[in-house]
N, C-alpha and C positions, 0 to 999 in steps of 0.2 A: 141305405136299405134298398134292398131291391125288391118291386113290385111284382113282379113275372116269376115264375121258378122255372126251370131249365126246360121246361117242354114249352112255355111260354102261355102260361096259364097264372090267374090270378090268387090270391089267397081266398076268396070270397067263392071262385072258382072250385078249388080242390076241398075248401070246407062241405059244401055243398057234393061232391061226391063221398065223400068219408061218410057224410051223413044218409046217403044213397043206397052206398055199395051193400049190394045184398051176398057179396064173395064175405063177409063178417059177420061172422056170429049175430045174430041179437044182442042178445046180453052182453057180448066184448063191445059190441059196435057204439053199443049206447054208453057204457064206460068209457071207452076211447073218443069216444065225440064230446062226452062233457069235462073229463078232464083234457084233453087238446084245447079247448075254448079257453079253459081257466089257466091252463097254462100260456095262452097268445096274451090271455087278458091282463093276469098276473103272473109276470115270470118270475119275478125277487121273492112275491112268497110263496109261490105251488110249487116251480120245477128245482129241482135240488137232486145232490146225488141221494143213490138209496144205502140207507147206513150202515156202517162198517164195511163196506164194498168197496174195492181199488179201484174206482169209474171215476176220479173226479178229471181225467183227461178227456172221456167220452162226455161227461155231464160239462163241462166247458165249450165243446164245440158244438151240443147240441142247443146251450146258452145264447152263443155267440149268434148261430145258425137265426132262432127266437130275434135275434133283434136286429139279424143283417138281411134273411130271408124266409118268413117264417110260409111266404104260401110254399116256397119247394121243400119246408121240415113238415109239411104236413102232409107233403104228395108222398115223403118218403115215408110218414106212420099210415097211412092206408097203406102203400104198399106192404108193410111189416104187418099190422092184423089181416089184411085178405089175401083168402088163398089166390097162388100158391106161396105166401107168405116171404114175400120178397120184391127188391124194386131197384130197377137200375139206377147206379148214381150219379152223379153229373159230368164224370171225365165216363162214361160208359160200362163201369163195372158195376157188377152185381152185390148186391146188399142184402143177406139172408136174416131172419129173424135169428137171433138165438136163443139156444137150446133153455127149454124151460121159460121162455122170458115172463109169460105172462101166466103161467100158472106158479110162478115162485109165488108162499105166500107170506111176504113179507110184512110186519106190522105197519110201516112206516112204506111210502111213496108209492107214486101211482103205476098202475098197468102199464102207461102212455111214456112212463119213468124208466121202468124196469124194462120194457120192450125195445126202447134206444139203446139206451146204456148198455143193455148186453149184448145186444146184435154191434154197437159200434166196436167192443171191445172184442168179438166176435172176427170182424171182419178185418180189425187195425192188424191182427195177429193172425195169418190166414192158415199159417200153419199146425196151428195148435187152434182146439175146441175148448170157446172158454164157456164154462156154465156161473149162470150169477150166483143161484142158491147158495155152491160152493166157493165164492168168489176166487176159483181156481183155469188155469189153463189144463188141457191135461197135459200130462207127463211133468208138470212146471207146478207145484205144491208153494214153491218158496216167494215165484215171483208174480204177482197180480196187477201189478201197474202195467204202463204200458210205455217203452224206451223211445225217445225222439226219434228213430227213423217210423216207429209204428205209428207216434204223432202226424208225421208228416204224411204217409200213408193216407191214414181215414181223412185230415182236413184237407186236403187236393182233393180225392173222392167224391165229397160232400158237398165242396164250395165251386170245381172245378178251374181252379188256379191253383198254376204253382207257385210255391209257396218255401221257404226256408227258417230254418228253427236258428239261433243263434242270439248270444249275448251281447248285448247293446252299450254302448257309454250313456252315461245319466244324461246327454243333450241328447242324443240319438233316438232314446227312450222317450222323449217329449215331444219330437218332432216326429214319430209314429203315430205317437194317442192325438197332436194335433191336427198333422195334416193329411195323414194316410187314412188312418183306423181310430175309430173313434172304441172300438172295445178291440182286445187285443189278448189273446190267451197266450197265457205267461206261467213259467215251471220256476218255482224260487225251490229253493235250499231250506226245509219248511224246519227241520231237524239239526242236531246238530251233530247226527250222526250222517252218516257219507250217503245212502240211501233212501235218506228220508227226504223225497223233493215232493213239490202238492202244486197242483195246477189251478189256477185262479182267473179270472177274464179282467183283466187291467178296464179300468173305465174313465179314468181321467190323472190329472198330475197338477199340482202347484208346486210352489217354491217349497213349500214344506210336506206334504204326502203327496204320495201313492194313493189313488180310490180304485179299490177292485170288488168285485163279486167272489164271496169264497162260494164254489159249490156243495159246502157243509148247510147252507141255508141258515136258518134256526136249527138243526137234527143234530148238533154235537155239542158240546161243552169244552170243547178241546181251546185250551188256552194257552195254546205255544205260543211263544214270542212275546208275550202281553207285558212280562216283566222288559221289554226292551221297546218298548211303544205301540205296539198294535193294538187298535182298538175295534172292538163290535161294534156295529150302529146299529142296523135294524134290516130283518130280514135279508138274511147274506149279504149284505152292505159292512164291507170293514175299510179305514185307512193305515198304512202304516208309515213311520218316515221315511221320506226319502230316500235319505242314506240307505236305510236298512234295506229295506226293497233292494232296492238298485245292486245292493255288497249282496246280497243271497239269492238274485237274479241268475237263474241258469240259462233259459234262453227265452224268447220273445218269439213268435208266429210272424210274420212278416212276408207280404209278398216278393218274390223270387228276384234276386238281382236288387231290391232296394239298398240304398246307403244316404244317411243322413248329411246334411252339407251343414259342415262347420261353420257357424256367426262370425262374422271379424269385432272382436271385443272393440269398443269405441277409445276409441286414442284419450289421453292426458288433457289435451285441450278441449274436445265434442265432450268428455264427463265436467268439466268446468261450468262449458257454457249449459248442460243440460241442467247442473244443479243451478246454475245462475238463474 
């Protein structure tokens, strides 16, 4: 976790201007200060995608962001509430709010939610305007997710590293969550139709699961997979096996150029004397 955000300013720092800026409404500013707190405070149970919306790739890197850098995710939501409703990112590009974000009036998730999430899926697709209300691009009705080059896109952006999307072998997978990235946003094969992929933030691994964050939070009931081992735990907390993970693994977030080094399995004799 990094203490500084890219201008080199602290979390405790940029709280304390969010909480400032007179460039924010009143009324948004005091919404956007107390749910940012309770999202720093609790992210497993406040921050979550907003439901039925195609964001669970923006709502994983703003997860990730939460627990890798949270004072530069919160220089970036001042900059999205104050005019002029925008804020540079960390490789140097511009990050506009988007369209509607904070007057969507959705039953379910916060301002602080709805103002990420759209402006990231916003900015992942620069070519096309996406609005959340209609969880549409326009001219693009069909398609709402957002495709690994558009991944790779917004996380450079945000984190400023490059970075590479790509499917791992099941040791290569372990030795990312261990020694590189302790949370890891990760695109499985959610469906079993061709299509259907969902984005999740990997957060640890043993010999028998996968522990990840889904970005559904509590906000769905959707029970894919459960007949094949995935289990709920508690406030977007799920595990599933191994195997399965790993076989409906599309690709893994991983900084640029890494590759995993192969164990040399222990010879006939070193497992003799180990069991000995």
């Amino acid at each position: 976790e990094s203490a500084l955000d890219s201008e080199g300013e602290t979390l405790l720092k940029n709280l304390h201007d969010l909480l400032q800026d007179d460039q924010i409404g009143k009324s948004l500013r005091n919404e956007v200060v107390g749910w940012t707190i309770t999202h720093l405070a609790y992210p497993e149970r406040s921050f979550a995608q907003v439901p039925h919306k195609g964001t669970c790739a923006a709502t994983v890197v703003a997860m990730d962001q939460i627990e890798e850098n949270p004072a530069e995710l919160v220089r970036i939501i001042e900059g999205l509430a104050a005019k002029p409703r925008q804020v540079k990112l960390s490789n140097g590009e511009v990050l506009e709010r988007g369209v509607g974000a904070t007057a969507y009036a959705s039953g379910t998730g916060s301002p602080v939610e709805k103002m990420i999430q759209a402006s990231f899926m916003d900015f992942a697709r620069p070519e096309q305007e996406y609005t959340l209300s209609e969880d549409s691009f326009s001219d693009d009705k069909a398609d709402t997710g957002l495709w690994p080059a558009q991944v790779e896109r917004l996380v450079e952006a945000v984190t400023g590293e490059p970075v590479e999307l790509r499917k791992l072998e099941d040791w290569e997978f372990q030795q990312l969550l261990d020694r590189v990235d302790q949370t890891v946003p990760t695109t499985l094969q959610w469906g079993e139709q061709k299509d259907t992929k969902h984005m999740v933030l990997a957060t640890g691994v043993d010999k028998d699961f996968v522990y990840y964050r889904n970005p559904w939070g509590e906000r769905s009931d959707d029970d894919s997979l459960k007949d094949q081992g995935r289990e709920r735990l508690q406030e977007g907390r799920e595990r599933m096996p191994r195997r399965l993970f790993l076989e409906r693994l599309d690709y893994a977030v991983q900084p640029e150029g890494w590759r995993g080094t192969p164990e040399k399995q222990p010879g006939l004799w070193q497992r003799f004397l180990d069991w000995w």
